[in-house]
C-alpha positions in Angstrom: 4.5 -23.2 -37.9 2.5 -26.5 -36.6 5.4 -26.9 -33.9 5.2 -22.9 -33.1 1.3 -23.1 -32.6 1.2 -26.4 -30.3 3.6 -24.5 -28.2 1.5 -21.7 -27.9 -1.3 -23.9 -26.8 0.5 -25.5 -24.4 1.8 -22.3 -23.2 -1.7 -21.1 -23.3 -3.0 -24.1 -21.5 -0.2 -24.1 -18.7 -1.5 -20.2 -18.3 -4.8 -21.2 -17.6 -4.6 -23.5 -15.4 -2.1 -22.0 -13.2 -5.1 -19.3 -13.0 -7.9 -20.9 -12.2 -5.3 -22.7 -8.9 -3.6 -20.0 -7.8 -5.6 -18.4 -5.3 -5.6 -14.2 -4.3 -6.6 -12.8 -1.5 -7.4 -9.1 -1.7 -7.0 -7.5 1.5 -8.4 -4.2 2.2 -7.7 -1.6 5.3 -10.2 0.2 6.1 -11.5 3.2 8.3 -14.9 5.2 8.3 -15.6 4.1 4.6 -19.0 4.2 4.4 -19.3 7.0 1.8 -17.5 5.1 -1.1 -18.1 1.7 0.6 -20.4 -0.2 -1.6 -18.3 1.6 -4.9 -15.4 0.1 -3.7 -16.9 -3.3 -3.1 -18.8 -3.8 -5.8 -15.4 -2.8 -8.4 -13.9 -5.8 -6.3 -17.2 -8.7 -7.5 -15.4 -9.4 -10.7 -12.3 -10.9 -8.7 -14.4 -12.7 -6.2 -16.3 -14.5 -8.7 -13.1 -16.2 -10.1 -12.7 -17.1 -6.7 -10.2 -15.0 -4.7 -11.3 -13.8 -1.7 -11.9 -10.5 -0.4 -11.3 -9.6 3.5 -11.9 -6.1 4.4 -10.6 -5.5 7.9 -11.6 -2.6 10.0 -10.2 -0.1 12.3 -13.0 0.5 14.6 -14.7 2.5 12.0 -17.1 5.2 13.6 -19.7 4.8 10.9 -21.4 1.7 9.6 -18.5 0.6 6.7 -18.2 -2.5 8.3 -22.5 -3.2 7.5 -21.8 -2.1 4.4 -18.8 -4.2 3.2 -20.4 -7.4 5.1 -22.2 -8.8 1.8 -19.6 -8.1 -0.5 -17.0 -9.6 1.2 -15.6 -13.5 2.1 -14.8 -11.9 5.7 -15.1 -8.8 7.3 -13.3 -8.4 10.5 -12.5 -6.2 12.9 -9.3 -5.3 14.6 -6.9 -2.6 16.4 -6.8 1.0 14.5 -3.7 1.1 12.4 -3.1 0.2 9.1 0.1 -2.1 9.8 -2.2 -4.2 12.1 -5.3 -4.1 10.2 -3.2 -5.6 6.7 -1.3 -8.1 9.4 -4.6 -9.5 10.9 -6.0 -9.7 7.1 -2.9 -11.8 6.3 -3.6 -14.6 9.3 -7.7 -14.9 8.2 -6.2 -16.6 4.8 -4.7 -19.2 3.6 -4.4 -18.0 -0.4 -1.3 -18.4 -2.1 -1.0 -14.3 -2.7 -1.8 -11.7 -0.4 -2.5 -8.5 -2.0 -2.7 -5.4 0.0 -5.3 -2.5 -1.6 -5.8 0.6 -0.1 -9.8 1.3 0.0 -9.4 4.5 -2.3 -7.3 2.4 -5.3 -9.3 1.5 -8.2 -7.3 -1.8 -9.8 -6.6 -2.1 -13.8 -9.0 -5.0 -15.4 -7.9 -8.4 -14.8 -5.2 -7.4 -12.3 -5.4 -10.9 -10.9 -4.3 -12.6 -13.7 -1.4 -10.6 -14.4 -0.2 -10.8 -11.3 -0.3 -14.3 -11.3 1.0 -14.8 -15.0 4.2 -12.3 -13.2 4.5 -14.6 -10.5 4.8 -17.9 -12.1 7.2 -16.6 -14.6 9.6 -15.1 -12.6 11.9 -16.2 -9.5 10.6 -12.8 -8.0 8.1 -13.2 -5.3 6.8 -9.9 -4.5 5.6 -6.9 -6.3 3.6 -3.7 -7.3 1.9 -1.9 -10.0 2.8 1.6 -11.7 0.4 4.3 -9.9 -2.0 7.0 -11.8 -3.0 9.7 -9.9 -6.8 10.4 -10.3 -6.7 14.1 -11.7 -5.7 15.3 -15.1 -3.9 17.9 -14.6 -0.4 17.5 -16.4 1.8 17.9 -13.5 0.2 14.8 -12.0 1.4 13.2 -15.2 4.7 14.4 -14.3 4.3 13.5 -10.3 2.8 9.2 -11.0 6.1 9.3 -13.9 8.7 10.0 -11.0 6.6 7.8 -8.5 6.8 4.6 -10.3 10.6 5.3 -11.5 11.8 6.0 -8.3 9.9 3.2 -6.7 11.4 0.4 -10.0 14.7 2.0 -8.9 15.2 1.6 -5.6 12.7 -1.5 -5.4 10.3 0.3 -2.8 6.9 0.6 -2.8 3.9 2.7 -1.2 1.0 1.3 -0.6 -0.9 3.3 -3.1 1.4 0.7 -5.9 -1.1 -2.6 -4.9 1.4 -5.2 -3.3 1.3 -8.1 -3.5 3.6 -10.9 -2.0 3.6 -14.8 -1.8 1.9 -15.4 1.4 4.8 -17.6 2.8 7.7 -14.9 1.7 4.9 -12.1 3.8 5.1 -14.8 7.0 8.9 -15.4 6.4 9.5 -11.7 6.3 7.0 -10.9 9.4 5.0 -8.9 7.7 4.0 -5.4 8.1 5.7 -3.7 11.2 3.6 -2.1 13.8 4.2 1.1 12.8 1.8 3.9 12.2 3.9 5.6 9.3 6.3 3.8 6.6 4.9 -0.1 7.1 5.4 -0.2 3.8 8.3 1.0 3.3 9.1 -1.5 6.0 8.0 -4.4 4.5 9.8 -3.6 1.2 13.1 -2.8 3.0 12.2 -6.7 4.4 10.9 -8.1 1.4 14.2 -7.1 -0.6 16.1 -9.0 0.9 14.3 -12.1 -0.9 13.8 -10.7 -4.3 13.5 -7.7 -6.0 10.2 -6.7 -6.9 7.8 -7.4 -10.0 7.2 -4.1 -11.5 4.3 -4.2 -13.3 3.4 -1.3 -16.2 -0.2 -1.7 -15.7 -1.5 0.9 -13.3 -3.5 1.1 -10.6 -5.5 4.6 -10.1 -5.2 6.3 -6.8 -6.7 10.0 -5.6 -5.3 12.9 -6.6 -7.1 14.8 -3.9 -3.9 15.3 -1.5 -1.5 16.8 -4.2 -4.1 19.1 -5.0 -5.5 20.6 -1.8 -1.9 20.4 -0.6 -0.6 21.7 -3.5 2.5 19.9 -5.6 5.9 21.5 -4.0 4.4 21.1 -0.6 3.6 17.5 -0.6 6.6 16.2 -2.3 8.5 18.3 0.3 6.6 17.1 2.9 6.9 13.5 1.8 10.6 13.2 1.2 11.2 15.4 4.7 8.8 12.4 6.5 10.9 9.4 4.4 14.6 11.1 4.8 13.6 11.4 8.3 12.1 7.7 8.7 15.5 6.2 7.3 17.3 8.1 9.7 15.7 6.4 12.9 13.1 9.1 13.4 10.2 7.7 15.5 7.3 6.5 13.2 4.6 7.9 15.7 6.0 11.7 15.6 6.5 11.6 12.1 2.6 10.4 11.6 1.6 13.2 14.0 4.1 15.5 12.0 2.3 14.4 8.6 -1.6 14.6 10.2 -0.6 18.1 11.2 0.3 19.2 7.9 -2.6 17.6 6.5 -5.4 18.2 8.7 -6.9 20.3 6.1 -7.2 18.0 3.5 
């Protein structure tokens, strides 16, 4: 039992200090934010007090998000419109050991960092995700984050709604996101693949709801798979972005 416990410490220890070392940074896209900005921000304090750092990079935003993320944030910057770029140009402002890539409408599961770090220094897998809850509670969304995060463990492909997160020299190795305005993450999965399969992690991160159900269920997993089936066959990302802001520009 004495031998069990001291090993327990020790593991205990080794945990802790590989936390308080390992360094995240959180980097958040965004574009014409200002309505949930300081909400999303101030979810984000808790990280930034143990030291990651937070760098919201925006799109040319037409409002003031870029005022209003300024003092929550270790940098705010400023770059092209496009999500690829604006994630890419987040990457180069750090030199953290994890980049982790949060869309600005993803609320993150309660000490996120440290599971992603415990993940990361157990396993030879570099890269990875989280399971995704969709915000409503109607039981088909049940049903729709179920198939999501199995499909996604599966194949070993994420969406950026999943939180992922990469060692920042496997990111640079790979060459990051690609400058494409649909399916960069896709992209970068397809890329980072070929290193490691991904960490899958159980824990979830909540994302809206709000396009399955103005959409409607059928129509957006059509839609979806139709934009993705079309993407792996060589389609151009910039029709099938115009395609998918077409059949959403009633959302």
């Amino acid at each position: 039992m004495l031998r069990t416990s001291s090993k327990r410490k020790n593991q205990l220890l080794l945990d802790f200090r590989t936390a308080i070392t390992v360094r995240i940074a959180i980097i958040i896209p965004c574009l014409n934010e200002s309505e949930n900005m300081t909400a999303i921000m101030l979810r984000l304090q808790p990280l930034r007090e143990k030291g990651h750092h937070i760098i919201v990079v925006d799109g040319l935003s037409d409002d003031n998000s870029v005022e209003l993320a300024t003092p929550f944030a270790d940098q705010v910057a400023i770059s092209k419109r496009g999500r690829a770029q604006q994630m890419n140009y987040g990457a180069t402002l750090t030199d953290a050991d994890v980049l982790w890539f949060v869309h600005a409408d993803t609320a993150l599961p309660q000490d996120a960092d440290q599971t992603i770090i415990h993940h990361l220094s157990k396993s030879n897998r570099q890269w990875g995700r989280f399971d995704v809850q969709l915000s409503g509670k109607q039981f088909w969304l049940r049903l729709i984050e179920f198939m999501m995060n199995q499909r996604s463990c599966l194949s070993g492909i994420a969406t950026g709604d999943q939180a992922i997160f990469v060692h920042r020299d496997l990111f640079k190795k790979s060459g990051g996101f690609k400058n494409i305005e649909l399916m960069e993450d896709i992209s970068l999965c397809k890329k980072l693949k070929h290193y490691s399969k991904p960490i899958c992690l159980k824990e979830k991160v909540i994302t809206s709801s709000r396009r399955w159900e103005t959409q409607g269920v059928w129509r957006t997993i059509l839609l979806m798979w139709r934009l993705r089936l079309a993407y792996f066959f060589g389609a151009d990302p910039k029709q099938l972005k115009r395609r998918y802001d077409n059949m959403t520009i009633k959302e």
